[in-house]
C-alpha positions as CSV (number, residue, x, y, z in Angstrom):
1,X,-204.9,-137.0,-157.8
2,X,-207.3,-134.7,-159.6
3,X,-207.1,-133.2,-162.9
4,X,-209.4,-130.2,-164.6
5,X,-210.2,-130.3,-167.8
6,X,-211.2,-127.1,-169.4
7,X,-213.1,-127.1,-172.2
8,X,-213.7,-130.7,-171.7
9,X,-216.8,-131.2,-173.3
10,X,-215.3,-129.5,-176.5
11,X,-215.1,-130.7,-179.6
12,X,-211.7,-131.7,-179.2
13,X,-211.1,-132.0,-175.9
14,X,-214.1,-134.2,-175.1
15,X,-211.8,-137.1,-177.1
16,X,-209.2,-136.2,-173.8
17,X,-211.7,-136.4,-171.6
18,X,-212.5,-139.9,-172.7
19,X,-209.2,-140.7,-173.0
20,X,-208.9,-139.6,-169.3
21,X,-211.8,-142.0,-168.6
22,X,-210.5,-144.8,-170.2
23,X,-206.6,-144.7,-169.6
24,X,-205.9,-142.6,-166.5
25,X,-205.4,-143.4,-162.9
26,X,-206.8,-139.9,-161.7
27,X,-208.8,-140.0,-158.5
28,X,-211.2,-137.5,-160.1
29,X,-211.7,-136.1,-163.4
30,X,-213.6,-132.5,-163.6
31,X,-215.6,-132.3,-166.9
32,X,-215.5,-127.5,-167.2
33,X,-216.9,-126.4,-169.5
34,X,-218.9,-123.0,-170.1
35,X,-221.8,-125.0,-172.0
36,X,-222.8,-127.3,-168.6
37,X,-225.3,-129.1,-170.2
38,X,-222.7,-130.3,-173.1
39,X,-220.8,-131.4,-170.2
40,X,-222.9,-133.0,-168.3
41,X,-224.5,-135.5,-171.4
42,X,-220.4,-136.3,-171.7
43,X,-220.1,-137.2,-168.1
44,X,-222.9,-139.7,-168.5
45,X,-222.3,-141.1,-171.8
46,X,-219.2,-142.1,-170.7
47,X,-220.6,-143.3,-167.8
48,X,-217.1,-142.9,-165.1
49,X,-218.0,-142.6,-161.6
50,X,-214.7,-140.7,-161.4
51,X,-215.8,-137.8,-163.6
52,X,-218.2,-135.0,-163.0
53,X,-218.9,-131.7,-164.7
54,X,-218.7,-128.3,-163.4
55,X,-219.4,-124.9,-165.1
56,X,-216.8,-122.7,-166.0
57,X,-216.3,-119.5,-168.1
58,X,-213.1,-118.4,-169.4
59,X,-213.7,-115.1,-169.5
60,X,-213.5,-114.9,-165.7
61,X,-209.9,-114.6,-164.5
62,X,-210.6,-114.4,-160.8
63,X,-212.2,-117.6,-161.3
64,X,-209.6,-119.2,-162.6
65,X,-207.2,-118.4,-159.5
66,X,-209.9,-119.6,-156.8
67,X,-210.7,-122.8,-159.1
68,X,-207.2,-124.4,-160.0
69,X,-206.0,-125.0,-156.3
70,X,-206.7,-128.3,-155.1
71,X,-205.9,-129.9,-158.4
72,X,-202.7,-131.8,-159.5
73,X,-203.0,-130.8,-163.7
74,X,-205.4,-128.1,-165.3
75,X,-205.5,-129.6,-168.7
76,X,-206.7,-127.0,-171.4
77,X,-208.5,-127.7,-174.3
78,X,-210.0,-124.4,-174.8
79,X,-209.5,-121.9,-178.2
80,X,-206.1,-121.0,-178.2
81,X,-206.7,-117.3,-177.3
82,X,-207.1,-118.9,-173.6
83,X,-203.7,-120.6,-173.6
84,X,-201.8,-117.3,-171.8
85,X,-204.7,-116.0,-169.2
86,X,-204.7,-119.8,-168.6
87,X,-201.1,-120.8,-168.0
88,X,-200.9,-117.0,-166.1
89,X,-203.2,-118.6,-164.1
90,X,-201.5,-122.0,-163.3
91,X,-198.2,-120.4,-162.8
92,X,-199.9,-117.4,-160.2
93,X,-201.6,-120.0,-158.1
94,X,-198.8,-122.7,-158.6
95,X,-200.4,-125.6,-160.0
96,X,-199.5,-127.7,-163.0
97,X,-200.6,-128.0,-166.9
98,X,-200.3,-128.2,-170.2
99,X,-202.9,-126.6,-173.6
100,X,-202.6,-127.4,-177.4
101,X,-201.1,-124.8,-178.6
102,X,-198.7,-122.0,-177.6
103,X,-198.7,-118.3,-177.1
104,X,-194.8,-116.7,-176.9
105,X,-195.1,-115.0,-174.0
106,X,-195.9,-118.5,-172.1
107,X,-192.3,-119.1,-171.9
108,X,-191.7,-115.9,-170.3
109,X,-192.7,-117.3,-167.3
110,X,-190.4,-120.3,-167.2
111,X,-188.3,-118.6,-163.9
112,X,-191.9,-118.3,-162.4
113,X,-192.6,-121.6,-162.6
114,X,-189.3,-123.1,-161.7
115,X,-189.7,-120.8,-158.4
116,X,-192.3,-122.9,-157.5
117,X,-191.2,-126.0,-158.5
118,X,-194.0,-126.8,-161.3
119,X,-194.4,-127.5,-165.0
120,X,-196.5,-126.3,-167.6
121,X,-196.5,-127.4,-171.3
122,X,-197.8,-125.3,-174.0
123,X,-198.7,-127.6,-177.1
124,X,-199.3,-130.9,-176.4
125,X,-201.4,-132.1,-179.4
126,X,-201.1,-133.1,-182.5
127,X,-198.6,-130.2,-184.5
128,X,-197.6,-128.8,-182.2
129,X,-197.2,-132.2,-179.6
130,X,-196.9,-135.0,-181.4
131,X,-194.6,-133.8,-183.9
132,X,-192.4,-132.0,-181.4
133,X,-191.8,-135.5,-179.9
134,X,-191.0,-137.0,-183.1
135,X,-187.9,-134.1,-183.7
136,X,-187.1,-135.5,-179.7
137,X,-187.1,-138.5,-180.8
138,X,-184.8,-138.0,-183.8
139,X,-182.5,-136.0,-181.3
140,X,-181.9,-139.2,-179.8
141,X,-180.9,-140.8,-183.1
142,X,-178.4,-138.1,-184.1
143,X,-176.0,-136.5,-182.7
144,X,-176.2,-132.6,-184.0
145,X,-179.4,-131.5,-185.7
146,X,-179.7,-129.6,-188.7
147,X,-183.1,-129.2,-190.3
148,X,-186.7,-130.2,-189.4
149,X,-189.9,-130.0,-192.1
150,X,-192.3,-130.6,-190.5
151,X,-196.1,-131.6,-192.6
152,X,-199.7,-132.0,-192.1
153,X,-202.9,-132.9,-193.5
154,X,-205.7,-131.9,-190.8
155,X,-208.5,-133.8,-192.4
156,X,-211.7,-132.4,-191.0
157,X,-214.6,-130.4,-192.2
158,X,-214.1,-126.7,-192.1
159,X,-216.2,-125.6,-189.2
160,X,-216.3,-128.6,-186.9
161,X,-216.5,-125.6,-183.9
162,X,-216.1,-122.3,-184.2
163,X,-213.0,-122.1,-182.9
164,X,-211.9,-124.6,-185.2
165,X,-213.0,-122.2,-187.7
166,X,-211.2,-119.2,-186.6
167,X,-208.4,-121.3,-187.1
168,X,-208.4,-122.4,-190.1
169,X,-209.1,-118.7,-191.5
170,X,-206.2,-117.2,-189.5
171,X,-204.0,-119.6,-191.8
172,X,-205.5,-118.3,-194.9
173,X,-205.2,-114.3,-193.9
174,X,-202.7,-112.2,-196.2
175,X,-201.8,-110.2,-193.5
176,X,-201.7,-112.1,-190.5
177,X,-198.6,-110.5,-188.5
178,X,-197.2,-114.3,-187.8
179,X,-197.0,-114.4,-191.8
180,X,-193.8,-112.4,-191.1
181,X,-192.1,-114.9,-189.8
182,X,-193.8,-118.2,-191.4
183,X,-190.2,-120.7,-191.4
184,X,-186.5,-120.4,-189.8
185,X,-183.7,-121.0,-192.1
186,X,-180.1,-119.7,-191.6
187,X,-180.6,-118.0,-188.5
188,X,-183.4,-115.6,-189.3
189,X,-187.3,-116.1,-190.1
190,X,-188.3,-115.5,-193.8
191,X,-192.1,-114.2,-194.6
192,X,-194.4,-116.3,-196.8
193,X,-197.7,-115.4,-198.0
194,X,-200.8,-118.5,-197.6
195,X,-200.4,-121.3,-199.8
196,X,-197.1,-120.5,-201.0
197,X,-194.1,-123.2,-200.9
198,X,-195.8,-126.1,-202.0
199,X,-194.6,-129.8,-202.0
200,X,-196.4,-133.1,-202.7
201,X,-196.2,-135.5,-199.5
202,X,-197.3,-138.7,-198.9
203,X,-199.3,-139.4,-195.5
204,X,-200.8,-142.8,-194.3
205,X,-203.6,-144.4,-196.8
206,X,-206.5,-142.5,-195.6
207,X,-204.8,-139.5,-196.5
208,X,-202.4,-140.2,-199.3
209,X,-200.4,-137.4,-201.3
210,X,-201.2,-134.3,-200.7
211,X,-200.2,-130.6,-201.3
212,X,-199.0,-128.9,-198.4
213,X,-197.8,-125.6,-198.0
214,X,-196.0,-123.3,-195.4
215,X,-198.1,-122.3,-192.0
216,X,-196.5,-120.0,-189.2
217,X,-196.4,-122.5,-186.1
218,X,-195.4,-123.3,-183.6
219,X,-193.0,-125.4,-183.7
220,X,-191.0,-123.3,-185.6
221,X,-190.1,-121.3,-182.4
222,X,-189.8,-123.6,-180.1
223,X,-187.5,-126.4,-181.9
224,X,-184.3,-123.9,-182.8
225,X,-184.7,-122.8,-179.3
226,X,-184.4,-126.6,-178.1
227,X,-181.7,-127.5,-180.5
228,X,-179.5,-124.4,-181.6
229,X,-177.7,-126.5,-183.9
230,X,-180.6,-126.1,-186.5
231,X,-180.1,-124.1,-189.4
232,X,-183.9,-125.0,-190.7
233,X,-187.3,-125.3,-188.9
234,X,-190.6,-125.4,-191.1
235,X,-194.3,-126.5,-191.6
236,X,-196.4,-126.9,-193.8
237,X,-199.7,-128.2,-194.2
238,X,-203.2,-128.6,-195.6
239,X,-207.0,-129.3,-195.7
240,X,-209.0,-132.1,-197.4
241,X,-209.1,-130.7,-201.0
242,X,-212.5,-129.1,-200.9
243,X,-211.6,-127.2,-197.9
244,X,-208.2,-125.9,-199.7
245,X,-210.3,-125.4,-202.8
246,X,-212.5,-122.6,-201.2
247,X,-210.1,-120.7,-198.8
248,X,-208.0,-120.6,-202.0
249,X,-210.9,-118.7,-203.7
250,X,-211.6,-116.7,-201.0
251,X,-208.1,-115.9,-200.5
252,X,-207.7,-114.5,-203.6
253,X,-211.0,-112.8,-204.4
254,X,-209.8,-110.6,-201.5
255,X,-212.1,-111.6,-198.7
256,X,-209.9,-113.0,-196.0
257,X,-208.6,-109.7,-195.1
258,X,-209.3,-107.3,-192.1
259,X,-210.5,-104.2,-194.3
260,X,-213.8,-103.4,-193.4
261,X,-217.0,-103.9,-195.3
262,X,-220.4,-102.0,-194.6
263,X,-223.3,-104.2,-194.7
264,X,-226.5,-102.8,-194.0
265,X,-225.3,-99.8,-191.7
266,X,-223.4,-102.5,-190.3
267,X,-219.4,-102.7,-190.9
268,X,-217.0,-105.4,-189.9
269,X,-213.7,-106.9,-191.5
270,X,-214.9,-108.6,-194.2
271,X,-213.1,-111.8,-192.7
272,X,-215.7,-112.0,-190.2
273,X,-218.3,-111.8,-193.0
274,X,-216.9,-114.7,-194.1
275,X,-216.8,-116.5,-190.4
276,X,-220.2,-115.9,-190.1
277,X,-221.7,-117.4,-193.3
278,X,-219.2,-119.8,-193.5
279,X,-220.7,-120.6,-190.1
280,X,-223.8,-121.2,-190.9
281,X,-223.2,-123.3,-194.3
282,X,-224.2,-126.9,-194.3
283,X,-220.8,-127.3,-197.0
284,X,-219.1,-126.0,-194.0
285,X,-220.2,-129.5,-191.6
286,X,-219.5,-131.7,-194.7
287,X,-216.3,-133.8,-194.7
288,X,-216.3,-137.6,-196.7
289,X,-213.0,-138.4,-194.5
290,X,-211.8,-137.7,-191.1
291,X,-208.8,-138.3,-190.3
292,X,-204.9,-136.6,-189.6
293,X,-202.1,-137.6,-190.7
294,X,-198.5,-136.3,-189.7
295,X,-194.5,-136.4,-191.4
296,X,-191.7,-135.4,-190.0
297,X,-188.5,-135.4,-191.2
298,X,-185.1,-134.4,-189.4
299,X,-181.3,-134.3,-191.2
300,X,-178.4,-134.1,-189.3
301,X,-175.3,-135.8,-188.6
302,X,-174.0,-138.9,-186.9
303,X,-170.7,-141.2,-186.8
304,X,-169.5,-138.4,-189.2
305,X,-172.1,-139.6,-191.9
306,X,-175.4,-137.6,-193.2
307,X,-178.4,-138.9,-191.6
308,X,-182.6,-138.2,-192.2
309,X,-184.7,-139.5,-189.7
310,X,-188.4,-139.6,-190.9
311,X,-191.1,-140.0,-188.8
312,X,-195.0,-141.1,-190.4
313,X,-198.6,-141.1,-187.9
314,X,-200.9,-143.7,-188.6
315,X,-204.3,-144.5,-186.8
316,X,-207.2,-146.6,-187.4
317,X,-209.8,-145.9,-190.2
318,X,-213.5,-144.0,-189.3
319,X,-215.2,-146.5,-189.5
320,X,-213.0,-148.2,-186.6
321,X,-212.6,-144.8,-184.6
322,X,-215.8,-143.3,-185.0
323,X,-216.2,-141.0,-187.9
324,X,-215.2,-137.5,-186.6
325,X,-213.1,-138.9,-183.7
326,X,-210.9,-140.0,-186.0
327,X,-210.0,-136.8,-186.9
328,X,-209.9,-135.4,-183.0
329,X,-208.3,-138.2,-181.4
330,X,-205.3,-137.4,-182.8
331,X,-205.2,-133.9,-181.4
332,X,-206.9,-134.8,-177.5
333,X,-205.2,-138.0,-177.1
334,X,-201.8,-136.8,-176.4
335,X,-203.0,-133.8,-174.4
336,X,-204.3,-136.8,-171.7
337,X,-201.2,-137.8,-172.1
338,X,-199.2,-135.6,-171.1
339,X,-201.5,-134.9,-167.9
340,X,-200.8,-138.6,-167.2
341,X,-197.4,-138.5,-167.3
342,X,-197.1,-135.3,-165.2
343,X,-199.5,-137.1,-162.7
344,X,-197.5,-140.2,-162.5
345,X,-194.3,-137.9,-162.1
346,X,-192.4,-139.2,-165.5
347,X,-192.1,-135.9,-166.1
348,X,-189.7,-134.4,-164.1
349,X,-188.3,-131.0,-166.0
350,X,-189.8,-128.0,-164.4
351,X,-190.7,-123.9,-165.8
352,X,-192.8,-123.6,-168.7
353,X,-191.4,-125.8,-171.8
354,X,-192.1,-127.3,-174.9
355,X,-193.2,-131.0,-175.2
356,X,-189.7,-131.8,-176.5
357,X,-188.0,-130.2,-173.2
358,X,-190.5,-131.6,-171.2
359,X,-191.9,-135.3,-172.2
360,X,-190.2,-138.1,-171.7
361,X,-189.9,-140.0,-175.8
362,X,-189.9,-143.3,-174.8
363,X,-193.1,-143.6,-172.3
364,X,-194.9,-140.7,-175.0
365,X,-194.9,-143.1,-177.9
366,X,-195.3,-145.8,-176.3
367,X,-198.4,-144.5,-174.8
368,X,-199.8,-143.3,-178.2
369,X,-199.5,-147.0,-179.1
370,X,-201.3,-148.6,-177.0
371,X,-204.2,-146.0,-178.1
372,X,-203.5,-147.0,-181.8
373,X,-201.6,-143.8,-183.0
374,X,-198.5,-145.5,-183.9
375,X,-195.5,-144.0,-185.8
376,X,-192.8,-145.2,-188.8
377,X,-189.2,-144.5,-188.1
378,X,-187.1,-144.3,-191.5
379,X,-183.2,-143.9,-191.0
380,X,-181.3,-143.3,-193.9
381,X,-177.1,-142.7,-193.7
382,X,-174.8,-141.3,-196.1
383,X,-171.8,-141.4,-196.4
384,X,-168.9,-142.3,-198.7
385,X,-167.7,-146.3,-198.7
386,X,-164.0,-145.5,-199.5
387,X,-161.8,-142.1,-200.4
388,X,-160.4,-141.7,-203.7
389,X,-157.1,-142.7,-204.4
């Protein structure tokens, strides 16, 4: 069995590649990556006789089609603007995979990829992935759903890569089109400008409480899709405070906004002003914790009682996991996972689908456990002891 990893010497996806190293029983594990040398040093730090790197540029779609045959799982780690040309790709040539995030039109090619008998599985990290299996899980516990809030606290520096950065920019734009359609409630999507809707959580000990509010992602699609029962599907999420502190300030001095600026004879949305200093900012590199923490929680019914399943991430400290890795493990760990478990044919749901179609719960979590991600289950039922006479 082989398995590509693209972007694998990334600064996510190099914790996948390790975890590949370490956990998987691929015959051979393919390091692409468009910066060789990066991948390359990877290969031999981790020292695997199984890996080896190869160059590869995204940009290159004719590439792609000659490159992915041969190869049981294309796993792809690689900015999310790659995640359509990519599955596009796995679906043309018939091969097998699974990215971080997720693009809509991916699942426009589900009959595709049933035709020939393969799977692909956009969003198989942390949110989306990890969280995606905990409202799985919770649609095991109960038997109709009715609303999942879904929280984060992505405890990194700001520009750990720059796509990394892009990200976390496009969740602080004004007028992002996605903004249109932030959360699902009562069977349409309601708008929501950036840090609006916010509620105090409380995350594992690194983290603690924090302020989170409402992101456009993707779960929010995908979940009343997979469960049509659900009236509610929301996220929201955060920054380490010094991170919130400044987008805020940028936000509202009016800077995170495509209108153009002229610099110099040169003009450009001021936005990508921003990018580019915020780029090249040491404050930008600076983070005192690393780490990501993850709620979930999921109401419904069951036995005729009200029910609220809540699901809580914890993972070891830095200074077990390796400073920054402790932040990225938790979004390139269950990516290897899910290339596993496709590999080892657990996964046996064809098309293009979500984790929660797609992944088997039990194996998942169990899988995250033995890596140290492990996660709290809470039940709590209502219901009423005795009617009134």
């Amino acid at each position: 069995m082989r398995v590509l990893v693209l972007g694998g010497a990334g600064a996510v996806c190099k914790e996948t590649t390790r975890d590949l190293a370490q956990y998987s029983s691929f015959d051979e594990i393919v390091v692409a990556d468009y910066n060789l040398e990066a991948a390359e040093a990877l290969v031999a730090e981790i020292g695997e006789s199984r890996l080896r790197a190869m160059h590869f540029d995204a940009e290159d779609y004719g590439a792609m089609l000659k490159t992915f045959p041969g190869f049981d799982v294309v796993v792809n780690g690689l900015p999310f603007r790659y995640d359509l040309p990519v599955n596009q790709a796995c679906v043309e040539v018939g091969v097998n995979g699974l990215d971080l995030s997720s693009d809509d039109p991916q699942f426009a090619m589900d009959a595709e990829a049933k035709a020939k008998d393969m799977i692909f599985i956009p969003g198989v990290g942390a949110t989306p992935g990890i969280t995606n299996m905990m409202v799985a899980r919770a649609a095991q516990v109960l038997e109709r759903l009715e609303a999942v809030d879904i929280y984060f606290a992505a405890f990194r520096c700001l520009a750990p890569a720059p796509g990394l950065l892009a990200t976390t920019l496009w969740e602080f734009v004004p007028e992002e089109e996605e903004r249109s359609e932030a959360y699902f409630e009562d069977g349409r999507w309601h708008p929501t400008p950036p840090m609006s809707g916010g509620v105090e959580v409380r995350f594992h000990d690194q983290i603690g409480v924090q302020r989170v509010y409402y992101v456009p992602h993707d779960e929010c699609y995908s979940l009343p899709r997979s469960y049509p029962t659900l009236r509610r599907a929301a996220v929201r999420g955060c920054f380490p405070p010094h991170v919130m502190e400044l987008m805020g300030a940028l936000m509202r001095g009016g800077l995170l906004t495509s209108r153009e600026v002229e610099i110099n004879g040169v003009v450009l949305p001021a936005v990508e002003l921003v990018r580019a200093l915020l780029w090249q900012s040491p404050f930008s590199k600076e983070n005192p914790i690393w780490a990501y923490g993850l709620v979930v929680e999921v109401s419904g019914e069951r036995g005729g009682r009200r029910v609220r399943c809540t699901y809580r991430s914890h993972h070891p400290p830095q200074e077990e996991w390796g400073g920054e890795s402790a932040y990225f493990k938790n979004v390139g760990i269950p990516l290897a996972i899910g290339a596993e478990l496709i590999a080892s044919g657990q996964v046996t749901a064809r098309g293009v689908l979500p984790p929660e179609q797609a992944l088997p719960v039990e194996p998942f979590f169990e899988a995250l456990a033995r890596r140290g991600i492990t996660v709290e289950e809470t039940i709590v039922e209502e219901g009423t002891l005795a009617e009134p006479a």
